[in-house]
N, C-alpha and C positions, 0 to 999 in steps of 0.2 A: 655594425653587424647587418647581414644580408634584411629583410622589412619580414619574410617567413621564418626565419629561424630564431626573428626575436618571439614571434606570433606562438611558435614550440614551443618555445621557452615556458612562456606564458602561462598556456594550459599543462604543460604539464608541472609545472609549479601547482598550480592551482588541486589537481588532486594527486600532489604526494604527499600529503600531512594523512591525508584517507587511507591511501594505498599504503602508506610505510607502517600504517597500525593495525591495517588488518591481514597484509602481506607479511609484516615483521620484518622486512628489508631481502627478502627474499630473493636472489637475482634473478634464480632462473622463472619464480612465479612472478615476478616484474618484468620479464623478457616476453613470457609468454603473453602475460597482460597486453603489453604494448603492439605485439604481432598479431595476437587477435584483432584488437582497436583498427589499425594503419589495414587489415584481410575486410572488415566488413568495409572500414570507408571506401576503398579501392571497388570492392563489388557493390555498391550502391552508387558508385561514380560511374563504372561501368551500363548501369542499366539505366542511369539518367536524372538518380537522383540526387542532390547538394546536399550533404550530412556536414555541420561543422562540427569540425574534429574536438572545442571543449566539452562541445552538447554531448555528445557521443560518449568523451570520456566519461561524462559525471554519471553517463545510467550506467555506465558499464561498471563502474566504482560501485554504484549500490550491487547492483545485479551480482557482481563476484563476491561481495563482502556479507548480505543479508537479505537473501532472497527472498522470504516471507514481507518484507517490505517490499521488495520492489513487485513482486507479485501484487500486493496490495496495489500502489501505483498504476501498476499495469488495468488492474481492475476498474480502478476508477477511468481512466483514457478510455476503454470499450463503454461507456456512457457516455461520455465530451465527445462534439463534433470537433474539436478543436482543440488549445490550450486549457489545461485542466482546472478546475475552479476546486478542486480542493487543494491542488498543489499552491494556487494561488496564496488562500487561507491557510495554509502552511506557514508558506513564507513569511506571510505578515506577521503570525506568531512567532517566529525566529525572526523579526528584523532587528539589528543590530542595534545596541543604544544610540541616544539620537547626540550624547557628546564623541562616539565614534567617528563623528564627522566634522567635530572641531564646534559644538554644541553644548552651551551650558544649560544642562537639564534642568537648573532651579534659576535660568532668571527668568524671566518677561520681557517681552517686548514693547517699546514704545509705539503706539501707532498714531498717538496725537495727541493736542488738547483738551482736555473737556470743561465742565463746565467748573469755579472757582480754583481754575490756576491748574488742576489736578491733571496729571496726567492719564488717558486711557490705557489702562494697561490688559495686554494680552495674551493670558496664559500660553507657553510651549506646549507641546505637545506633553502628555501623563507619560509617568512611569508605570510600569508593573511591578510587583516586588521581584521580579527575577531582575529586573533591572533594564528591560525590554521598552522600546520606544510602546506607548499604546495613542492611538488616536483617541479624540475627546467620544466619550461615549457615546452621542449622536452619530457619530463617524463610521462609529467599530461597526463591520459587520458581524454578525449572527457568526460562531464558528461551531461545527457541529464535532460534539467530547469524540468520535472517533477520529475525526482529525486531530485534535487538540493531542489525544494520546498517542498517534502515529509520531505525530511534529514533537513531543516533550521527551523522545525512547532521546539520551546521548548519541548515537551512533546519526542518528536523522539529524539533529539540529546539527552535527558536527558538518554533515555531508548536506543540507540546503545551505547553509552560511559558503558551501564553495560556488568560485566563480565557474560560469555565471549563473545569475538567477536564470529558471525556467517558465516562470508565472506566464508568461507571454509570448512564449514557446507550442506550437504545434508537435507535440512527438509523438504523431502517429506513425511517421515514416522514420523515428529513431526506432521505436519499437521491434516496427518487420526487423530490423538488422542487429538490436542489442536484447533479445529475449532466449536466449538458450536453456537456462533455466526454468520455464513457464511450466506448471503445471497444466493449463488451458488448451482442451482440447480439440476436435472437432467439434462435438456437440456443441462445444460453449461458443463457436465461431457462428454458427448455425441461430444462434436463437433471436430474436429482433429484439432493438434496442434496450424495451420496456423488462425484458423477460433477464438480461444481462445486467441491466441495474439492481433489479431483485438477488437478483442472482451473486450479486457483489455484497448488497447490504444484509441475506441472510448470512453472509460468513464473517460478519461485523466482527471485533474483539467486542465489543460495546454491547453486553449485556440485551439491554434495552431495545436497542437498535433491532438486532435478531430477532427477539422474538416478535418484534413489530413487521418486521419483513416475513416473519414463517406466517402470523393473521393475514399478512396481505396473499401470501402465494397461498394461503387453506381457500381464497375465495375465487379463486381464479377457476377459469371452466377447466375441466379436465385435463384437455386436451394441450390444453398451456402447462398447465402444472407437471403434468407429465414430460413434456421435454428440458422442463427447466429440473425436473430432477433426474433424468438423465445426464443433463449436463453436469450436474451438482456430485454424483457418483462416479462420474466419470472424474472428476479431480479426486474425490476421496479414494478411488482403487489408484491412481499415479501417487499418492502420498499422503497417508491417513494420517498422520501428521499435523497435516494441516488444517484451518478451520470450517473444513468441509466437515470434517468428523463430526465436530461438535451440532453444527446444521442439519446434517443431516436426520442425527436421532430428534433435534428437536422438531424438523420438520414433520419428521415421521409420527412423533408424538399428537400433533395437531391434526393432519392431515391422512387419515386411514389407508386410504389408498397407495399414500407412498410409503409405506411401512412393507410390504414385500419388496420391490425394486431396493429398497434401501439396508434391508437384512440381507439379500441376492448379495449387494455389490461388500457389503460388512462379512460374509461366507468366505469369499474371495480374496481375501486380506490376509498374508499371513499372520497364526496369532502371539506372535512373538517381534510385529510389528504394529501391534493396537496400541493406541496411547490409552494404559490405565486408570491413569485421574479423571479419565471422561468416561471409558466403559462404563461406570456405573449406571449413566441417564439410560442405557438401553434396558432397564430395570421398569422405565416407566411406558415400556410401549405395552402393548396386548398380551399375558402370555398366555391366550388362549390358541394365538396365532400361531399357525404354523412354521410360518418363518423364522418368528420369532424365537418358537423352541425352540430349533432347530440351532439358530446360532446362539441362544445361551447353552445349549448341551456341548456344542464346540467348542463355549470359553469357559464353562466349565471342568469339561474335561482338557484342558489345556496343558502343560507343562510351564506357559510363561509366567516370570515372576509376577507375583498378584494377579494375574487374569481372573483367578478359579475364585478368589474370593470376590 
């Protein structure tokens, strides 16, 4: 066969186990998929720049299938000058067992004589109890529990274990071309580096994480803090949904001053579009505040299921 059409083959082998389970075998949303994929490469060829078409496939695989992840993703890339280092630390946690590669994970290796006859023996690489290759613990790098919980959802380790890995991949310029999806918007284009790292880590899933980034943005001058909660509200009114919401109230919780901007943009939201298992923390801001009353009166007088309570 022609040297390109085995190269098709390839990639597209590579994510149809993804696509067939979360398309369901779909033709016409398989058709579509594909005609999207072949539209950006073609307009990134056009403007001069080299997209290789597996790289492409695999964001576009998260991107259509579990967009709060690839959102996530994306979030980290607006920190990295480069290749991503928690994709990296992904991967290493989803590396394949090390007899996957023709590896007996309980023998030892020979490396010489030592001293009365004995051989030096030298442990392979650990196991994990998942069954995952792990480096000798001097090795392991540090992996921080929001990766570790991004990298452990099935749907991620299913879709890192496809070819190819991206550890070592720049996908800044996959990005421009496979983010249709993004929540992210001017504001958050706008803010310099230090302010978009914040900005990533208070939407943490990670408990911990959060509320250690809302200390860090309570001490920032004004004048910072203020655009990065702009930016912050500007994602929670595109999709309250998401882990803006929950950032938000805590922010506002900590930080005084962004408790109106942050009840403003929560006003704005229809109330039959709030996620209820979080409204409750808007309980703990002022309610001396005007703003504040202002949108508990609106969720209490609401019609949506559970709001009023």
């Amino acid at each position: 066969m022609p040297v390109e059409l085995v190269r098709d083959l390839e990639w597209a082998a590579s994510i149809s186990e993804v696509l067939g389970s979360g398309l369901r075998g779909n033709p016409r949303q398989l058709k579509r998929f594909l005609n999207n994929l072949l539209l950006k490469h073609r307009s990134a060829k056009r403007r001069g720049v080299t997209l290789q078409l597996p790289v492409l496939a695999k964001l576009m695989a998260l991107e259509e299938q579990h967009v709060s992840d690839f959102q996530r993703l994306y979030a980290w890339q607006l920190t990295a000058p480069g290749p991503i280092p928690e994709l990296a630390a992904a991967e290493s946690v989803n590396a394949p067992p090390a007899d996957a590669a023709g590896e007996d994970p309980d023998e030892e290796h020979t490396a010489g004589s030592g001293e009365g006859g004995q051989s030096d023996r030298v442990p392979s690489a650990r196991r994990s109890p998942g069954g995952r290759t792990r480096r000798p613990t001097d090795d392991q790098p540090e992996i921080a529990e929001e990766v570790r919980n991004w990298a452990g959802k099935s749907h991620i380790t299913a879709w890192l274990r496809l070819d190819p890995p991206l550890r070592e991949i720049d996908l800044r310029p996959y990005f421009t071309y496979s983010r249709d999806r993004l929540t992210l918007g001017v504001a958050v284009t706008r803010l310099p580096p230090r302010l978009q790292e914040l900005l990533s880590k208070v939407q943490s899933e990670v408990a911990g994480a959060r509320r250690g980034a809302c200390g860090e943005i309570a001490t920032l001058p004004a004048g910072d803090r203020l655009h990065l909660v702009e930016a912050l509200v500007e994602m929670l009114i595109r999709r309250a949904d998401s882990p803006a919401f929950v950032a938000a109230l805590e922010l506002a919780e900590r930080a005084p001053d962004t408790v109106r901007p942050v009840c403003e943009a929560l006003m704005r939201i229809p109330p039959a579009a709030i996620p209820v298992h979080h409204a409750g923390k808007a309980a703990r801001l002022p309610g001396d505040n005007p703003a504040v009353a202002s949108l508990l009166e609106r969720w209490e007088n609401s019609t949506a299921p559970g709001l009023a309570t």
